[in-house]
C-alpha positions as CSV (number, residue, x, y, z in Angstrom):
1,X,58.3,-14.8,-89.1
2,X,59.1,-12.3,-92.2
3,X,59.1,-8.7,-89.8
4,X,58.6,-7.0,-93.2
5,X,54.9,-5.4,-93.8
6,X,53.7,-7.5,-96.8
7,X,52.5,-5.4,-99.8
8,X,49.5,-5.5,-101.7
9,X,50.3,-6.9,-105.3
10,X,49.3,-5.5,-108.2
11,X,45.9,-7.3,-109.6
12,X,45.2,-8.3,-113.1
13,X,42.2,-10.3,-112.8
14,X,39.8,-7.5,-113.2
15,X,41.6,-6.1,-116.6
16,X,40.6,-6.1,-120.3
17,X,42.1,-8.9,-122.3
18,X,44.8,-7.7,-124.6
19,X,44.3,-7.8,-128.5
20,X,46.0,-10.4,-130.8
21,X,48.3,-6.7,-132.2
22,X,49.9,-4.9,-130.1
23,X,49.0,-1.5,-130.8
24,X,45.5,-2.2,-131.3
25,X,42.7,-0.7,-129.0
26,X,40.3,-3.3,-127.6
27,X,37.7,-3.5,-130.0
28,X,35.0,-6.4,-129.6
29,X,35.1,-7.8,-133.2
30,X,32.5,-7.8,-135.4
31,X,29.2,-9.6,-134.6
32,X,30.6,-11.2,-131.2
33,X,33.2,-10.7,-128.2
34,X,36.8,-10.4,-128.4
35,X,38.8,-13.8,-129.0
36,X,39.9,-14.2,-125.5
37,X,43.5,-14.2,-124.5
38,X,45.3,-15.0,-121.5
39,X,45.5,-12.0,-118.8
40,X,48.5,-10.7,-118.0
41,X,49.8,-12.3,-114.3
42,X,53.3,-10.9,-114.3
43,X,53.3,-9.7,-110.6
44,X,56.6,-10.4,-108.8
45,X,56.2,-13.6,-106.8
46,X,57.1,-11.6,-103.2
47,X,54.2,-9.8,-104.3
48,X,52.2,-12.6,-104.6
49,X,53.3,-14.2,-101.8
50,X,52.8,-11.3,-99.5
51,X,49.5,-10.9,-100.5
52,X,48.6,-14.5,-100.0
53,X,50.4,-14.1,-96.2
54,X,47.8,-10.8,-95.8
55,X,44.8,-12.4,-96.8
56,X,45.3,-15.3,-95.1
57,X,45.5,-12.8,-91.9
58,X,42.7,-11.4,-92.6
59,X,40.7,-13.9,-93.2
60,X,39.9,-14.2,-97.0
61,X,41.6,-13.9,-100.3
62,X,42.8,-10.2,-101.1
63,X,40.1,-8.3,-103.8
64,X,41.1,-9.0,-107.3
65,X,43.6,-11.9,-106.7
66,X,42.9,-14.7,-109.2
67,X,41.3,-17.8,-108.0
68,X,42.9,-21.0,-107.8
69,X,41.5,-22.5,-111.0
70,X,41.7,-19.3,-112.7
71,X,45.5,-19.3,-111.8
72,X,45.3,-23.1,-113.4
73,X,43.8,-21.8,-116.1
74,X,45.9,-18.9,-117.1
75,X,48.8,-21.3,-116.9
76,X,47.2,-23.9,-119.5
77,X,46.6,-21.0,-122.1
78,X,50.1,-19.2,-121.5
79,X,51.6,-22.7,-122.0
80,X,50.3,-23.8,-125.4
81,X,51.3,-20.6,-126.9
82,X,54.8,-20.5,-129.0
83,X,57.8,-17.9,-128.0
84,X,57.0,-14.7,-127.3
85,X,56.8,-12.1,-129.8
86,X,54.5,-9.4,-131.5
87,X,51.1,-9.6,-130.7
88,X,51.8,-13.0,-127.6
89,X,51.4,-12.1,-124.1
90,X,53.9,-12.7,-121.4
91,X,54.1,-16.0,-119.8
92,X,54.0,-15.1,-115.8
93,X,57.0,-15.6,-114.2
94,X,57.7,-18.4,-112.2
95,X,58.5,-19.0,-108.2
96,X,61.6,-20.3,-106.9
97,X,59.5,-23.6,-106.9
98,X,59.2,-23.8,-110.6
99,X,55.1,-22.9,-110.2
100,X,53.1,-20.7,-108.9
101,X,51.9,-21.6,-105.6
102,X,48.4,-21.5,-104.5
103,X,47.2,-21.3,-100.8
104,X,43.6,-22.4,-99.5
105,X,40.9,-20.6,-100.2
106,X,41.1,-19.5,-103.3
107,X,44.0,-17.2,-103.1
108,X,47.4,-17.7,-104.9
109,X,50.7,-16.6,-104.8
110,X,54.3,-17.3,-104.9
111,X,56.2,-19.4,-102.8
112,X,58.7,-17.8,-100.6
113,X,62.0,-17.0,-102.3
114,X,65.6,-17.6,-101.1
115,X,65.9,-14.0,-99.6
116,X,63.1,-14.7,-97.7
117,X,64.3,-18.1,-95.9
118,X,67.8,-16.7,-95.6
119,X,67.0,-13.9,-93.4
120,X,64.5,-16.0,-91.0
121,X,67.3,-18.9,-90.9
122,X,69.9,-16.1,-89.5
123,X,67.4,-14.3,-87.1
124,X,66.9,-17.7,-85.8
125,X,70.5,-18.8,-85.6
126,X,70.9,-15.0,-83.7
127,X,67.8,-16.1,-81.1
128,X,69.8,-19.5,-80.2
129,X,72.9,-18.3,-79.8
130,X,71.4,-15.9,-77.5
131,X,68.8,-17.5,-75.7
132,X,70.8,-21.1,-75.3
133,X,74.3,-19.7,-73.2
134,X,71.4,-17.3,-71.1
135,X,69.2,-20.2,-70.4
136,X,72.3,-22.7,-69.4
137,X,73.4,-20.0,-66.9
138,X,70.2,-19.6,-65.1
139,X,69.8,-23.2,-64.6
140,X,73.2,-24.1,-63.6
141,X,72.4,-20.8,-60.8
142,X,69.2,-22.5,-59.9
143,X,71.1,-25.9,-59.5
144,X,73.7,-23.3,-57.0
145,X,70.9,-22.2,-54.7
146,X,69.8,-25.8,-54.5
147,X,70.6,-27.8,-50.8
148,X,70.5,-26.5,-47.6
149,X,73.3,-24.6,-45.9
150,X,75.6,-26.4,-43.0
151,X,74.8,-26.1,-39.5
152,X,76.2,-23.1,-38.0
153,X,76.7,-20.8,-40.6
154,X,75.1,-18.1,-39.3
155,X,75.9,-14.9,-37.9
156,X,80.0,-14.7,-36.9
157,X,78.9,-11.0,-35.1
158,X,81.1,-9.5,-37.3
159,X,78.7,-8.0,-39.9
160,X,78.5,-4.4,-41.2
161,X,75.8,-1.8,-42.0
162,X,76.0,1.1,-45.1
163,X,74.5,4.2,-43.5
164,X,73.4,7.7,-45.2
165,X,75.0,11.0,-45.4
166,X,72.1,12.3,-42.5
167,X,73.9,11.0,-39.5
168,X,76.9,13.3,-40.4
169,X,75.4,16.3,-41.7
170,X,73.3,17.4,-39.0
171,X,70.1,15.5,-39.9
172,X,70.1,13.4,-37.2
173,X,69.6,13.4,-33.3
174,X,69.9,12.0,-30.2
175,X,66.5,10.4,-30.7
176,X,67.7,8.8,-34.1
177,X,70.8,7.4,-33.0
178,X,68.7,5.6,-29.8
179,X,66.7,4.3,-32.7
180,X,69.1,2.8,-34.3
181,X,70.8,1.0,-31.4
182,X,67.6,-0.4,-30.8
183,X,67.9,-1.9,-34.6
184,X,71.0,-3.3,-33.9
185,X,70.8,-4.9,-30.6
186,X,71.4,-8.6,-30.4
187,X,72.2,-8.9,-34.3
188,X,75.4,-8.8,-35.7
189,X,76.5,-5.2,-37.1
190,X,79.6,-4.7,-35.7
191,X,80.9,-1.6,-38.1
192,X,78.8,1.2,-39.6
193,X,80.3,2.8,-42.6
194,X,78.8,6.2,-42.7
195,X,79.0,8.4,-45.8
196,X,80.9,11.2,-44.8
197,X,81.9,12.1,-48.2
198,X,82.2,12.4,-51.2
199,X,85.8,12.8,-52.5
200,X,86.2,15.8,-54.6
201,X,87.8,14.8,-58.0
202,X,91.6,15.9,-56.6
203,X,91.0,13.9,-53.6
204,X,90.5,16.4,-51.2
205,X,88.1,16.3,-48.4
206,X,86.0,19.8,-47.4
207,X,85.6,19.0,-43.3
208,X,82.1,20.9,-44.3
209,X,80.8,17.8,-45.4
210,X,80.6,15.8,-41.9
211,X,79.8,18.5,-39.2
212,X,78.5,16.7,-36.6
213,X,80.8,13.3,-37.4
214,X,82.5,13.9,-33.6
215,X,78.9,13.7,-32.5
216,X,77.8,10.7,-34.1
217,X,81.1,8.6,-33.1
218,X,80.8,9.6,-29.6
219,X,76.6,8.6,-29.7
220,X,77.2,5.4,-31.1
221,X,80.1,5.1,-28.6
222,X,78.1,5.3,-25.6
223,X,74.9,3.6,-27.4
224,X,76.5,0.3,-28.7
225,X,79.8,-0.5,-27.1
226,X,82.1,-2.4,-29.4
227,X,80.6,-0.6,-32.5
228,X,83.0,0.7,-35.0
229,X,82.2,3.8,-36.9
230,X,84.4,4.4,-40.7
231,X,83.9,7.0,-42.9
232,X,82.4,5.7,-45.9
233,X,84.0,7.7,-48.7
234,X,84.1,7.6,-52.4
235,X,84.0,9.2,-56.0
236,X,83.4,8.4,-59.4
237,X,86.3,7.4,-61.2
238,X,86.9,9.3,-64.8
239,X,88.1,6.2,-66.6
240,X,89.2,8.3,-69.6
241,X,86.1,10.6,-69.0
242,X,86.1,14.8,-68.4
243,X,84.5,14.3,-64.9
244,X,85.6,12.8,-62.0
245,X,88.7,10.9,-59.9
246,X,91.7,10.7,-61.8
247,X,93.7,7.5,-59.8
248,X,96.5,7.5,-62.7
249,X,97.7,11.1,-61.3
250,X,100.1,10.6,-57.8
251,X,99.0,13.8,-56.7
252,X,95.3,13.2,-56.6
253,X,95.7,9.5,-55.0
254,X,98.0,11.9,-52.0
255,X,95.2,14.0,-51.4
256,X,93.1,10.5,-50.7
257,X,95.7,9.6,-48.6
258,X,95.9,13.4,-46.9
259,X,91.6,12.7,-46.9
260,X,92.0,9.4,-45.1
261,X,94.3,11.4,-42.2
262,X,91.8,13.9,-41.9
263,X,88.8,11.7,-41.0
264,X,90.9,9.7,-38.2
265,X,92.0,12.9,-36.7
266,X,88.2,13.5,-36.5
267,X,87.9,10.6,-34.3
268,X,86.5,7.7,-37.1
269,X,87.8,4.3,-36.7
270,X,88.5,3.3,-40.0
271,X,88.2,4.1,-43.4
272,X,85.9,2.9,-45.9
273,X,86.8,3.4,-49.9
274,X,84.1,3.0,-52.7
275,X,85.8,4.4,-56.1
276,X,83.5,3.3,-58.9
277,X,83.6,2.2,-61.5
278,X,86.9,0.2,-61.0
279,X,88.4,-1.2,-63.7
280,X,89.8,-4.9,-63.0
281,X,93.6,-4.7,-62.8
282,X,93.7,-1.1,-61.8
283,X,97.5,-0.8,-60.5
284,X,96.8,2.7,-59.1
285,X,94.2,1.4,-57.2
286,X,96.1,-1.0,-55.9
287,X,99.2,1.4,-54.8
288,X,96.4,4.0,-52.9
289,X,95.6,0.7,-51.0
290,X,99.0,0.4,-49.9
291,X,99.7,3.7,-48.7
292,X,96.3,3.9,-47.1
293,X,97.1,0.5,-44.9
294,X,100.5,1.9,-43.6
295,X,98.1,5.3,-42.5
296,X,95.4,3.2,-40.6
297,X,98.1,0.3,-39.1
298,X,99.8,3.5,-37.4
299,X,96.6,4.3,-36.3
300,X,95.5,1.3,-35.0
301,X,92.5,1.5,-37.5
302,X,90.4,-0.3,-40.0
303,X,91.0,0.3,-44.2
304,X,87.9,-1.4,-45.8
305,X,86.3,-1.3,-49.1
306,X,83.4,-1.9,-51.4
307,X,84.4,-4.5,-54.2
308,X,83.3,-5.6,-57.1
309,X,81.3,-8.6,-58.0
310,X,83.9,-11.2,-59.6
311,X,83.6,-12.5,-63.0
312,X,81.0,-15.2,-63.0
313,X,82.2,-16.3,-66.0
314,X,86.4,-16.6,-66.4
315,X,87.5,-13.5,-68.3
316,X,83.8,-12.6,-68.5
317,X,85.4,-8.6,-67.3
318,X,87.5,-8.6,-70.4
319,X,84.7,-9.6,-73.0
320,X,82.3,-7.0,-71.5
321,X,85.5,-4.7,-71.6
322,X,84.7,-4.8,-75.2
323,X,81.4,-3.2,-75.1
324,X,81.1,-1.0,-71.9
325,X,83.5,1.7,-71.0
326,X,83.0,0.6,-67.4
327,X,82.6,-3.3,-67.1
328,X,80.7,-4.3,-63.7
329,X,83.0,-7.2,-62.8
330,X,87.0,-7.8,-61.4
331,X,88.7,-11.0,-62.1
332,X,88.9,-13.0,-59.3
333,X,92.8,-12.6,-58.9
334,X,92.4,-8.7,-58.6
335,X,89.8,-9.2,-56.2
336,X,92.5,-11.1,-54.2
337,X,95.0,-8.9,-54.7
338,X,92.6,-5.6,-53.5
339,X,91.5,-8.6,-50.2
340,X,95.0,-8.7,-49.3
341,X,95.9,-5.3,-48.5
342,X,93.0,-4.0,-46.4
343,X,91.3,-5.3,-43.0
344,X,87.6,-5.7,-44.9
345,X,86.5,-6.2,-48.2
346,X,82.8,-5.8,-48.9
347,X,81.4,-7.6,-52.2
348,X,78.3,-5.6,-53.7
349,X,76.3,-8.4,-54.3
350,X,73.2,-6.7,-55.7
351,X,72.1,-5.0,-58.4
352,X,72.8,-8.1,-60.3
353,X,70.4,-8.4,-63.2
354,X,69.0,-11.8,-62.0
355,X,65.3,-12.0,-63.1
356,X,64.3,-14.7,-60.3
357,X,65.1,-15.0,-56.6
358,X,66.3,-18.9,-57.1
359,X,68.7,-17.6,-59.7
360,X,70.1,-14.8,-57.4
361,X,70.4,-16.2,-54.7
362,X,72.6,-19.3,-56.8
363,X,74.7,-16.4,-57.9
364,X,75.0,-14.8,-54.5
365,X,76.3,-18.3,-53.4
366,X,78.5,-18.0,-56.3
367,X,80.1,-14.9,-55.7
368,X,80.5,-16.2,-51.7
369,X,82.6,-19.0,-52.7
370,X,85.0,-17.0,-55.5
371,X,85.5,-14.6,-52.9
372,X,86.4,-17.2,-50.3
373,X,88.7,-18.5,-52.4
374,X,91.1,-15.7,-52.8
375,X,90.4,-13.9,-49.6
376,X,92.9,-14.8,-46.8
377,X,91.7,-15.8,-43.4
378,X,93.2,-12.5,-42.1
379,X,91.1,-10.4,-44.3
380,X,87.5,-10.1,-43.2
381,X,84.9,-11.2,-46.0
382,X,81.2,-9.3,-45.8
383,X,79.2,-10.5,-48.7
384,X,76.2,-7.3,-49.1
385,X,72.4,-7.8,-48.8
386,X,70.0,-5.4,-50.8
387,X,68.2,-3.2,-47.9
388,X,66.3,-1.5,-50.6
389,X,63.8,-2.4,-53.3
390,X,63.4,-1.4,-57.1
391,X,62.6,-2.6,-60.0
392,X,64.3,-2.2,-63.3
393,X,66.8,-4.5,-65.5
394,X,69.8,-4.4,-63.2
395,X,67.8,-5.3,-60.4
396,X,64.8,-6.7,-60.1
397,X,62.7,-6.3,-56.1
398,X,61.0,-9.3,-56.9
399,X,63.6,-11.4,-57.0
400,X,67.1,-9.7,-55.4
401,X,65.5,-10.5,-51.4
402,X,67.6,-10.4,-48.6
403,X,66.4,-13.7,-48.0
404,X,67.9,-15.0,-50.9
405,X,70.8,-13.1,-50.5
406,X,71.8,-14.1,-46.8
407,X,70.8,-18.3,-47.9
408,X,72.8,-17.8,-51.0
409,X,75.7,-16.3,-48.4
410,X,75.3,-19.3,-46.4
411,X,75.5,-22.0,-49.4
412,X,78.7,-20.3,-50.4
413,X,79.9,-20.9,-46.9
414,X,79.1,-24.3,-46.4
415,X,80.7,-25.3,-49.6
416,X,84.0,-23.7,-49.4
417,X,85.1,-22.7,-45.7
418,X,82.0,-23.1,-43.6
419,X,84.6,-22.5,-40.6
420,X,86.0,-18.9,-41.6
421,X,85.6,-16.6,-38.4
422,X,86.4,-13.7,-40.7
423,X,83.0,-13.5,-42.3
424,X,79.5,-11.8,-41.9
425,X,76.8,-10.0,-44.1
426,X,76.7,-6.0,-45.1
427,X,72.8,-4.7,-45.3
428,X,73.0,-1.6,-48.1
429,X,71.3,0.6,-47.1
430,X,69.7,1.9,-43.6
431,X,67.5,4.9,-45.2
432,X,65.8,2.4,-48.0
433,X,65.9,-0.4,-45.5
434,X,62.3,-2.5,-45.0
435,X,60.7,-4.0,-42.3
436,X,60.8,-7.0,-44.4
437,X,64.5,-6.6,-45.0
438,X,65.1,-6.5,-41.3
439,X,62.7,-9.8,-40.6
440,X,64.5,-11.4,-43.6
441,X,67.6,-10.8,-42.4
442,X,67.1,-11.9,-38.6
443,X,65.6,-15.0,-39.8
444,X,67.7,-16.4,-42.1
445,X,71.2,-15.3,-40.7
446,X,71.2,-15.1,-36.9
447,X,71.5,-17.8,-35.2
448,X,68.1,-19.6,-34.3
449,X,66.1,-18.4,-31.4
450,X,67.5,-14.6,-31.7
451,X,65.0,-12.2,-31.2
C-alpha cells in the first residue's frame, strides 16, 4: 500500500469552456450558446490516481471529478482535433497505460505510475527479507523445545541462587536468613552468590559496602550446612565509553584482583565476577581470570562467573558488532575459553527477546547444548532461570517461564551429555522471585516426588 497521503486533484469539470481565440473572454455568441469545446483535463495522472484511491475510500467519487463517460467523451473531441496551436486546447496527458483509467463508480483517474510500483515492490522485498530469516528461526526453536527430556535429568544438587545487596548491607536478619533456609531445603541450591558489590571503576572494593557479610556467612553456615556463600561482584564495563571499568588498563584489573583478596579474608567462599557488557574475545578478560584462579586455588575457594549467552547463529556476535556498541552474545569458542579457567560458569539465559514460551524454551535448550559443548567436565555448567517477571521487547513474562526455562535446560541435557555431574540451574533473582517461580522450578527440575 502507497504510505503517501493521496492529494485532491485539481477539477475541471465544473469550468467554463474555452473560446475558439485565445485571448478572448467567454462571450456566448450571438443568438445562442457558445460552440462548445473540449474542457481542459490536464491534471497529472498521480493526481488523478490519488483521487480515485480517496474516493474509493470514502465511499463515492470525489466532487467535481468527471464521470466516466464524460472522461470518454472528452477523449473523442480532444482526439479529432489537428496539432495543437492557437486557439486548440490541450489534449490531456496520458497514463503510463497509454489511457486514462477509469475506476467504478463513476470516478476516473490515472493508472499508477512506475514510481509508484517501484517503491511498493522494494518495501515488500524489505518485509521478506525481514520477516522470512525471523519466522525460520522461531520455528526451527519451536522444533528445539519439541520431545521430552531423558529420564534423570533432573536436579544434580549442585545448583546456585543470585541473591540481593540486602543480606550484606544490614537489611536483613536472623528471621530472614531462617526464611530462606526454609526455601532452600530439600532443593538443590548449593551456592548463593550474594551482591556484595559493586566494583568501583579502578577496581577497588569500599569494605562499606558489605557490613554485615561475616554475619550472613556464618547464618547460612549454621542454617544450611554445605551451603557456599561468594561474593557476587561486578561493574559496567566502559567499552570505549567515559564511565565505567576499564579491563585494558593492568592496574585497574590488580585492584580486581586486590578486591577478590579482600572478600575471602572476609570469610566468602568464592568469588563471583559479572563485568558487563563483555565483548566476545576480550583478552583482558581472559588474563583477570587467570590471575583470579591462582588467588582462589590458594585459598581453597570457588572463582565463578556470569556469561554470556552464545551466538545462536555462527558469528551472529560479529554482525551485531556492526550495529550495537555492546553486542549481547560471545562466540561459542570464547565462551570455552572464559569455562576453562574458573570452577563455575553461569549462562544468563533470559532476557532473550523470545515472544513465545515454546520458542524460549527451544532456545534455552539451545544455549544448554552450545555450552555443553565447550565446557569441560571439570567446569561446573549452571544454565539461569528468570526468577522475576516483566514485560518489554527483551523479555517478555508471558513467555520467558521458569518452566520453560528448566525443560529447555533438560532438552539440552538429554541431547548432548545427559550424564554431566557438573551441572544444575541458577534462579536470578531471590527479591523478584514468585511463588510461581518457586512451584515451577520444584516441579519441573527436582527429581519426582520432592516436596
Amino acid at each position: 500500500m502507497d504510505r503517501t497521503e493521496p492529494q485532491e486533484p485539481a477539477t475541471t469539470a465544473d469550468a467554463p469552456p474555452p473560446q475558439p481565440a485565445p485571448d478572448a473572454a467567454p462571450e456566448p455568441a450571438e443568438g445562442g450558446a457558445p460552440s462548445p469545446e473540449p474542457p481542459d483535463v490536464s491534471a497529472p495522472d498521480d493526481a488523478g490516481d490519488g483521487a480515485s484511491r480517496r474516493g474509493a475510500a470514502e465511499g463515492g467519487s470525489p466532487s467535481g471529478v468527471p464521470s466516466h463517460a464524460e472522461s470518454a467523451a472528452v477523449r473523442g473531441e480532444a482526439s479529432s482535433s489537428g496539432p495543437v496551436g492557437a486557439g486548440d486546447a490541450a489534449s490531456p496527458p496520458e497514463s503510463a497505460g497509454g489511457d486514462c483509467a477509469a475506476v467504478p463508480g463513476g470516478r476516473a483517474g490515472g493508472r499508477r505510475g512506475p514510481w509508484g510500483r517501484r517503491v511498493r515492490r522494494t518495501v515488500l522485498a524489505v518485509v521478506l527479507l525481514l520477516l522470512v530469516p525471523l519466522l525460520a528461526v522461531e520455528t526451527a526453536l519451536r522444533v528445539n523445545y519439541m520431545g521430552d527430556p531423558a529420564d534423570g535429568t533432573y536436579t544434580r544438587d549442585r545448583d546456585a541462587m543470585w541473591l540481593g545487596h540486602a543480606w550484606v548491607d544490614g537489611r536483613k536478619k536472623d528471621a530472614d536468613v531462617t526464611a530462606l533456609a526454609r526455601r532452600l531445603k530439600d532443593t538443590g541450591i548449593r551456592d548463593l552468590y550474594v551482591h556484595s558489590g559493586p566494583l568501583e571503576h579502578d577496581g577497588t572494593l569500599p569494605k562499606s559496602a558489605y557490613p554485615r557479610a561475616r554475619w550472613f556467612i556464618d547464618a547460612v553456615h549454621r542454617e544450611l550446612p554445605g551451603v557456599r556463600v561468594q561474593a557476587f561482584l561486578g561493574d559496567v564495563l566502559a567499552n570505549g565509553g567515559p564511565d565505567g571499568l576499564e579491563l585494558g588498563r593492568a592496574g585497574t584489573r590488580a585492584e580486581v584482583v586486590r578486591s577478590a583478596r579482600q572478600v575471602l579474608d572476609t570469610g566468602y567462599d568464592g568469588v563471583h565476577l559479572d563485568l558487563e557488557p563483555l565483548h566476545s574475545g576480550d583478552r583482558d578478560y581472559l588474563s583477570l581470570l587467570d590471575d583470579l584462579r591462582a588467588v582462589t586455588r590458594d585459598r581453597d575457594a570457588q572463582l565463578s562467573v556470569a556469561a554470556h549467552q552464545i551466538d545462536p547463529l555462527p558469528h551472529l556476535h560479529s554482525v551485531a558488532g556492526l550495529f550495537a556498541d555492546h553486542p549481547k552474545w560471545w562466540s561459542q569458542k570464547f565462551f570455552g575459553q572464559v569455562a576453562r579457567r574458573v570452577d563455575q560458569i553461569a549462562v544468563m539465559s533470559y532476557d532473550t527477546a523470545r515472544p513465545l514460551e515454546s520458542t524460549y524454551g527451544g532456545y534455552v535448550a539451545q544455549q544448554t547444548s552450545l555450552a555443553l559443548e565447550v565446557t569441560p567436565p571439570t567446569t561446573h555448567l549452571l544454565m539461569g532461570l528468570p526468577f522475576y517477571y516483566e514485560s518489554n521487547p527483551s523479555h517478555w513474562g508471558h513467555a520467558e517461564t521458569v518452566a520453560a526455562a528448566v525443560r529447555g535446560a533438560r532438552l539440552g541435557l538429554s541431547r548432548t551429555d545427559p550424564d554431566r555431574e557438573l551441572f544444575g540451574v541458577a534462579p536470578y533473582i531471590d527479591f523478584a522471585a514468585t511463588e510461581t517461580n518457586w512451584k515451577e522450578y520444584r516441579e519441573g527440575w527436582l527429581r519426582p516426588g520432592a516436596s
